[in-house]
N, C-alpha and C positions, 0 to 999 in steps of 0.2 A: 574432403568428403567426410560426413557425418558416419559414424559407423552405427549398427542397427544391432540389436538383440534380442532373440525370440523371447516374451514370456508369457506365464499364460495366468490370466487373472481371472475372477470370477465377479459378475454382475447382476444384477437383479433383471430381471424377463422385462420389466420398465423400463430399464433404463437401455438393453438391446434395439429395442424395440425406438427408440428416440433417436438412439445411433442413426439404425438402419434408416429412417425418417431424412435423415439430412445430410448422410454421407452416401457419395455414389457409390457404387459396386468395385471392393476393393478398397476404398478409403476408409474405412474403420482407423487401421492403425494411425494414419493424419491427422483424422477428427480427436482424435483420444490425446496426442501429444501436443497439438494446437491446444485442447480445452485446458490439458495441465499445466503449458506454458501461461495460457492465458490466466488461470487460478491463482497459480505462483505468485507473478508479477500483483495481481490483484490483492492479496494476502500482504504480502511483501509492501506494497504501497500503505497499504492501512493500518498495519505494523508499524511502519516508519512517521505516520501522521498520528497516531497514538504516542511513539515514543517521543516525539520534538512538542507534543502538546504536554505530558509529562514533565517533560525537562524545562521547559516555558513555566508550566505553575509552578514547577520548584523552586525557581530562578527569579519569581515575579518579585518578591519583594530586595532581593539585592538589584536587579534591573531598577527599579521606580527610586531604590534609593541612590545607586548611582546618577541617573537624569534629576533627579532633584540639584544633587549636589553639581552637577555642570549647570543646572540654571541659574545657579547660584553663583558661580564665576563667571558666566554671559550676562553682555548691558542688557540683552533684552528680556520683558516679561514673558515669564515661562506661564502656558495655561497651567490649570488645573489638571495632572496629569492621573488622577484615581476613575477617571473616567469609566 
């Protein structure tokens, strides 16, 4: 069982007002902990496809030199791989 803690935050009269819109009566606190799971997660993924795309153009010219030099010990022709 999840344990719960009161706290008390402070919102702009907009964004109450969007709550009350789409949460039933009493679901506030659901709608709030769904939104910031779901932000997290969101964050966290684009985080993660930023840092492997990083680490990909750091890596791009030891990557292309390594496949170079395996086409060069395989019979077969390797394409143009600067594509």
């Amino acid at each position: 069982m999840a344990a719960y803690r009161r706290i008390n935050i402070t919102l702009p009269e907009e964004t109450i007002r969007l709550i009350d819109r789409v949460a039933r009566k009493g679901d506030r606190s659901f709608l709030i902990s769904e939104a910031v799971q779901r932000y997290v997660t969101s964050v966290g993924k684009t985080r993660l496809r930023r840092l492997l795309k990083e680490g990909a153009l750091r890596q791009a010219g030891r990557d292309l030199k390594l496949a170079q030099e395996w086409c060069s010990l395989d019979d077969t022709p390797c394409r143009d791989t600067q594509d």
